[in-house]
C-alpha positions as CSV (number, residue, x, y, z in Angstrom):
1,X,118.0,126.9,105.7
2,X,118.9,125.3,109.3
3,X,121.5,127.5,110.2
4,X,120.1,131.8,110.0
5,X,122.6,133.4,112.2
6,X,124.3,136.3,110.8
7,X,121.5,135.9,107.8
8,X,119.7,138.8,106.7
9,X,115.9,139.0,106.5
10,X,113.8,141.5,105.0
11,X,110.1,141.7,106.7
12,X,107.2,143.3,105.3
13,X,104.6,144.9,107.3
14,X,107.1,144.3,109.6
15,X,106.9,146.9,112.7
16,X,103.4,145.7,114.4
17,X,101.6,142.6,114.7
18,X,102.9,139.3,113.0
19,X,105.8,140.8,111.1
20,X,107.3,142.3,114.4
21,X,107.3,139.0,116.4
22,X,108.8,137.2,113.2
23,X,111.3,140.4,113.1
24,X,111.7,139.9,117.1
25,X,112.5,135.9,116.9
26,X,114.9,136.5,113.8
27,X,117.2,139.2,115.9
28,X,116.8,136.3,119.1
29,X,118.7,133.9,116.6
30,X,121.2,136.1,116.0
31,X,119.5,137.6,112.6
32,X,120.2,141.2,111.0
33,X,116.8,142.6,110.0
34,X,114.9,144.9,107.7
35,X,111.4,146.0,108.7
36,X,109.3,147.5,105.8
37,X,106.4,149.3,107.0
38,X,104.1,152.2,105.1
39,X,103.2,153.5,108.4
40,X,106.6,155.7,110.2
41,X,105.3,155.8,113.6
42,X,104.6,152.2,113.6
43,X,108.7,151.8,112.7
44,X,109.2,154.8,115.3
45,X,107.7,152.3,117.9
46,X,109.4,149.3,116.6
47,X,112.4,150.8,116.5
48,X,112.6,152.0,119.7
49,X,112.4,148.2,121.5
50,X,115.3,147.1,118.8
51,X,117.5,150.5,119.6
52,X,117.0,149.7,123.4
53,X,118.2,145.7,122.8
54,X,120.8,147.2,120.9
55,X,119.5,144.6,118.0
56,X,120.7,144.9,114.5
57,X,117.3,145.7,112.9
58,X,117.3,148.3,109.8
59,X,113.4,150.4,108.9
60,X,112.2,151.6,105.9
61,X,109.1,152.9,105.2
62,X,107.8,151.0,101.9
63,X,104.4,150.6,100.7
64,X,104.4,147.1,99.1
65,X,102.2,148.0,95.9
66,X,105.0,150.6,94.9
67,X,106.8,148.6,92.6
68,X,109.7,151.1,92.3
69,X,110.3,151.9,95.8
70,X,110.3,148.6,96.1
71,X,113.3,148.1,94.5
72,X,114.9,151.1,96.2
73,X,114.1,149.5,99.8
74,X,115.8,146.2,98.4
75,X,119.0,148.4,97.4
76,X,119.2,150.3,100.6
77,X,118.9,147.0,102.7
78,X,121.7,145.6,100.9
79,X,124.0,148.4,101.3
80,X,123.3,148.2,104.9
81,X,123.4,144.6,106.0
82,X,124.8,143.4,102.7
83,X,123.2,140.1,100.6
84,X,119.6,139.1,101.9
85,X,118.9,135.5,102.7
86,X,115.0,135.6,103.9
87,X,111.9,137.1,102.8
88,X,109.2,137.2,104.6
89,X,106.3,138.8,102.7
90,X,104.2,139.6,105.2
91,X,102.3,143.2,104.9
92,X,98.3,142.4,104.5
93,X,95.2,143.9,105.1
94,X,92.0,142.7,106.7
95,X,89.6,144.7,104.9
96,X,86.5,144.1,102.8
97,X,84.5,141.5,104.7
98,X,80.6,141.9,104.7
99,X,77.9,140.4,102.3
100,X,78.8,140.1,98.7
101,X,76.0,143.0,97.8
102,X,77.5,145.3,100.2
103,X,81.3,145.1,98.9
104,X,82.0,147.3,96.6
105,X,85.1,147.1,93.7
106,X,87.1,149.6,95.6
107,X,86.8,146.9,98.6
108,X,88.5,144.1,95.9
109,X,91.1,146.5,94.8
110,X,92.6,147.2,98.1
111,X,92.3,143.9,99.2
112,X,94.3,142.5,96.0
113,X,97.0,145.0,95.6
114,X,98.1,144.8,98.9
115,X,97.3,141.0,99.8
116,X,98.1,139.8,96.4
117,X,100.3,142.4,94.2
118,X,102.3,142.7,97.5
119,X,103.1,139.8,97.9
120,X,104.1,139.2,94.0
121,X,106.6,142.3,94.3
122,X,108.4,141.0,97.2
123,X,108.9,138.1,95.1
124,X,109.9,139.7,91.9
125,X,112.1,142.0,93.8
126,X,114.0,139.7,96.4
127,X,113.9,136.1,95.0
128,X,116.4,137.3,92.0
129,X,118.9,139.0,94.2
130,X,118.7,135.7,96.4
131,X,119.2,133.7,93.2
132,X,122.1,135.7,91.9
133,X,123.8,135.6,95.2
134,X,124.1,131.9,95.0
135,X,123.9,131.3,99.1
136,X,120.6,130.1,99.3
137,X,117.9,131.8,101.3
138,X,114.2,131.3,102.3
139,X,111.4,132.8,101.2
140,X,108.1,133.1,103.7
141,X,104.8,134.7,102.3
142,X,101.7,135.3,105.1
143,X,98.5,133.6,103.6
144,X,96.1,132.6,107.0
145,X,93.5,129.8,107.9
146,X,91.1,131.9,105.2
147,X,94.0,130.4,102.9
148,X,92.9,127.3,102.9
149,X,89.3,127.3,104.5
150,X,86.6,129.1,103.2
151,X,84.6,131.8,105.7
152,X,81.4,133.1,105.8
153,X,81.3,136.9,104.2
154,X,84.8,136.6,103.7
155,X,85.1,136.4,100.0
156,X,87.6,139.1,99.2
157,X,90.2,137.8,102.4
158,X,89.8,134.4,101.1
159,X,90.4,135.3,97.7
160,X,93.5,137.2,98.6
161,X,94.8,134.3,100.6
162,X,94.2,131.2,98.6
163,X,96.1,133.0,96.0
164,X,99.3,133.6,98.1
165,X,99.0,129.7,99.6
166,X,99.1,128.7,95.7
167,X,102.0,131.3,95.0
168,X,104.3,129.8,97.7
169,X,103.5,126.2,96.5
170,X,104.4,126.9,93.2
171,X,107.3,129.1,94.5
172,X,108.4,126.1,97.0
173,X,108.8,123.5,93.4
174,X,110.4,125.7,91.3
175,X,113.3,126.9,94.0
176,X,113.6,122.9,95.5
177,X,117.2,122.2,93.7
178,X,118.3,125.9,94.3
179,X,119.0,125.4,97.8
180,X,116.0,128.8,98.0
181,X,113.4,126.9,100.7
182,X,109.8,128.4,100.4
183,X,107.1,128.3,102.9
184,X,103.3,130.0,103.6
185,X,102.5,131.1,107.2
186,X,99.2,129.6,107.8
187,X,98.4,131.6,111.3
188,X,95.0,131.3,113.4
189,X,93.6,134.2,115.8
190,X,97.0,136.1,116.4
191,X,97.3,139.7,118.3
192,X,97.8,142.5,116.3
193,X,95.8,145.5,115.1
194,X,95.3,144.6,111.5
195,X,91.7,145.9,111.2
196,X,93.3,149.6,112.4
197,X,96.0,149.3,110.3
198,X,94.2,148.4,106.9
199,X,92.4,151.0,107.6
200,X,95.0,153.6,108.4
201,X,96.5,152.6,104.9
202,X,93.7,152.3,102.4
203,X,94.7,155.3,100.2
204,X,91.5,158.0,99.5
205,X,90.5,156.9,96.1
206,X,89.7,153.2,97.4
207,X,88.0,154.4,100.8
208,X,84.4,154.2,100.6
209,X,82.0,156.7,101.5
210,X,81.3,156.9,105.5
211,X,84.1,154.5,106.2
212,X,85.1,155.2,110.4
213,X,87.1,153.3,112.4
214,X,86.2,151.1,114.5
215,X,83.2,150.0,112.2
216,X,80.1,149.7,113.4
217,X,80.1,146.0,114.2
218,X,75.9,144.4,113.3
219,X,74.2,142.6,116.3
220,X,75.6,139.1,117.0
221,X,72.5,136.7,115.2
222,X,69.6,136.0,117.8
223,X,70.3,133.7,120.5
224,X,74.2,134.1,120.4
225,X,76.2,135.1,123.4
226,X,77.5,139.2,123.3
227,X,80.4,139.4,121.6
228,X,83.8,140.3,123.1
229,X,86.1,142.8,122.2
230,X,89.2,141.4,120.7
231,X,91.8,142.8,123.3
232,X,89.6,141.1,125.7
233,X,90.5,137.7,124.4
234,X,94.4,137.7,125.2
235,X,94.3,134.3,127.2
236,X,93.6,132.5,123.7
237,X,94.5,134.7,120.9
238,X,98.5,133.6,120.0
239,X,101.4,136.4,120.6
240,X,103.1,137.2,117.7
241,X,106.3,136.6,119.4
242,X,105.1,132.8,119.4
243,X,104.1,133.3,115.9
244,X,107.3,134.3,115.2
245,X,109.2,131.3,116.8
246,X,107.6,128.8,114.5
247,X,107.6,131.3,111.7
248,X,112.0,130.3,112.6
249,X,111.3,126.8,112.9
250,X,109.8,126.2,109.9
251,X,112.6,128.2,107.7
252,X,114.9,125.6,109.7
253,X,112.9,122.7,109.0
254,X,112.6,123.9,105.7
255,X,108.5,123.7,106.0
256,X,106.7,124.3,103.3
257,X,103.4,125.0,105.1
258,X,103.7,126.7,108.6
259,X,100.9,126.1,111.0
260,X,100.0,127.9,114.1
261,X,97.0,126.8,115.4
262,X,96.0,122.6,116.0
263,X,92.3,123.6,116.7
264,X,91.8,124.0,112.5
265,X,93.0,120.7,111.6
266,X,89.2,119.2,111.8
267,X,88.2,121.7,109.1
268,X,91.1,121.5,106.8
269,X,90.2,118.1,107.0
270,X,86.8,118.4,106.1
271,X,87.7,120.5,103.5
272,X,90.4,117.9,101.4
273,X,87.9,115.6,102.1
274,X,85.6,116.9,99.8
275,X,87.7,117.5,97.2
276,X,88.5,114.1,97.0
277,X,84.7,112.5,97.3
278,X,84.1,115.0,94.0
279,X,86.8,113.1,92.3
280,X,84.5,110.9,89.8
281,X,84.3,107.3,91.0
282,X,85.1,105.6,87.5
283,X,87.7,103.6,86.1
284,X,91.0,106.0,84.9
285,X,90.9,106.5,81.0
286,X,94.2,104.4,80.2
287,X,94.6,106.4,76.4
288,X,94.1,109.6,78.5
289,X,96.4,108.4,81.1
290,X,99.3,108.1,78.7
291,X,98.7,111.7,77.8
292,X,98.4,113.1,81.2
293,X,100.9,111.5,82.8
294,X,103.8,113.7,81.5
295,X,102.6,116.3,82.8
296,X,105.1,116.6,85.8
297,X,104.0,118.1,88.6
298,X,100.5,118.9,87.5
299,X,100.0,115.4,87.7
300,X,102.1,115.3,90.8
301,X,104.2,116.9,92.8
302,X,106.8,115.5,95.5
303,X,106.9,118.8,97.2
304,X,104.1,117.8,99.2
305,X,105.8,114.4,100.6
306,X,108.5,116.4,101.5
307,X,107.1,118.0,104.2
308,X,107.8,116.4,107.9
309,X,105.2,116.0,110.9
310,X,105.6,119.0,113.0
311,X,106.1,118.5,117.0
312,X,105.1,120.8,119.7
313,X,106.8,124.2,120.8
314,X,110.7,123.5,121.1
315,X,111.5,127.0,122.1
C-alpha cells in the first residue's frame, strides 16, 4: 500500500509504547487513526498530544479478547473515519517469564488470549470489512525477536510470538492477489512500559497469588555485572516513534517481515541454520516427490522471494 494518506488505521494497544509511535508516524503521513486501548487513562494521555497537534486520531477503550466489543469498536471507527485500510494488531503482554516449574496455567492463559486470541480477533473482525470494501488495505500484527528466536525462561512469550509470526505468513499468501499486503513487526529492545501494563490488565481470576509490581527481580548469576534499570538504558533502547517510521515503511514497501534491530541478524542466522543442517542428507524419494510436490505452498511458497533487501532509515 505505497500511498496511506487520507487512509484509516486502526491500532491496538495503541495509546503507549509501540502502538502510539506506529499511531504517531501514521497521523505524520497524513493518516486518520483509531487507538484501541483497555486502559482509559492511557488514551486520556494519548489523547491529549493528538488533541494538542490537532491530529485526526479517534480512542476507544477495547480489550482485544472481547470478541463482541470488538466488533462494536470496528463499527464505531467506521462511522467515524469511514472504511479502514490498516490494521495494526498490536496490544500484547509481556507476562509469564520464569522457569517452566514456576509458571503456572493462569500464566499461559493470559499470555495466549491476549498475545494470540487478540491478535486472531483483530483479524476476524477487520480483514472482512477490508475485503468487502474492495480498496485494499494492510494488515500489521506485533510478534518480536522472541518470534523467531528462542529465549531462555521465555517459553510462554515465545510461544505467543512464533504463533503470530506464523499467522501473518499465512495471512501475507492468502491476501497476495487481493491487493490486502500483510506484514509481522519483528521489534528488538523498544521503550515502553509493557511489564506495567500487562500487569495492570491481567484480570483477577488469572493473577496469581502475591503478584506486586515491580517484581522482585532474582540476583544477576555470579560474576555478572549489576543490572540496570530499563529507563536507564535510553541511549540504546529504540523510540517507539522510530519503531513507528519503519512500522510505515514497510506497509509501503509492502514488507512482509518488519525488522527493527540489525544486532539480531547473527542469531536468526544461527537459528535457519540449524534447521537446514537437520534436514536429512539423503537422496530425495523421486515416487514421494511426485506426491509432494502438489502441494503448493507447503512445498513452497513465493511469498518469501518477494520480499526486498531493506536499506537504512530514510526518514
Amino acid at each position: 500500500m505505497e500511498h496511506v494518506e487520507g487512509k484509516t488505521a486502526f491500532i491496538t494497544g495503541g495509546a503507549s509504547g509501540i502502538g502510539l509511535g506506529i499511531a504517531k508516524a501514521c497521523t505524520k503521513y497524513g493518516m486518520k487513526v483509531v487507538i484501541a486501548d483497555s486502559r482509559q487513562d492511557a488514551l486520556d494521555e494519548a489523547m491529549a498530544y493528538f488533541k494538542e497537534k490537532k491530529q485526526p486520531v479517534h480512542p476507544i477503550k477495547l480489550n482485544v479478547t472481547d470478541r463482541e466489543a470488538y466488533v462494536k469498536a470496528a463499527d464505531e471507527a467506521e462511522k467515524v473515519f469511514g472504511k479502514i485500510h490498516v490494521l495494526v494488531s498490536n496490544a500484547g503482554v509481556g507476562s509469564g517469564g520464569g522457569p517452566i516449574d514456576k509458571l503456572t496455567y493462569k500464566d499461559w492463559d493470559y499470555s495466549m488470549g491476549v498475545n494470540v486470541g487478540g491478535c486472531i480477533n483483530s483479524i476476524m473482525t477487520i480483514v472482512p470489512r477490508i475485503l468487502k470494501h474492495g480498496e485494499g488495505g494492510h494488515i500489521v500484527a506485533t510478534s518480536s525477536t522472541c518470534g523467531l528466536l528462542a529465549a531462555d525462561k521465555f517459553i510462554i512469550y515465545c510461544t505467543t510470538k512464533y504463533a503470530v509470526c506464523a499467522m501473518m505468513e499465512c495471512l501475507a499468501t492468502e491476501l497476495q492477489d487481493k491487493n490486502i499486503g500483510a506484514s509481522v513487526l519483528i521489534p528488538g529492545p523498544t521503550m515502553t512500559n509493557l511489564g506495567k501494563s500487562s500487569f495492570e490488565n491481567r484480570p483477577a481470576h488469572l493473577r496469581n497469588e502475591g503478584e506486586t509490581w515491580p517484581p522482585k527481580m532474582p540476583p544477576p548469576p555470579k560474576g555478572a555485572p549489576p543490572r540496570r534499570p530499563f529507563m536507564d538504558m535510553k541511549d540504546v533502547i529504540m523510540d517507539p516513534i522510530e519503531t513507528g517510521e519503519r512500522v510505515v515503511r514497510g506497509i509501503r514497501n509492502n514488507d512482509l517481515f518488519i525488522h527493527t534491530h540489525p544486532e539480531f541478524k547473527d542469531g536468526y542466522i544461527a537459528r535457519h541454520n540449524a534447521i537446514i543442517r537437520a534436514i536429512p542428507d539423503e537422496p530425495r524419494n523421486e515416487k514421494r516427490w511426485e506426491i509432494v510436490k502438489n502441494f503448493g505452498t507447503i512445498i513452497y511458497n513465493d511469498i518469501y522471494d518477494k520480499q526486498k533487501q531493506v536499506g537504512p532509515p530514510d526518514w
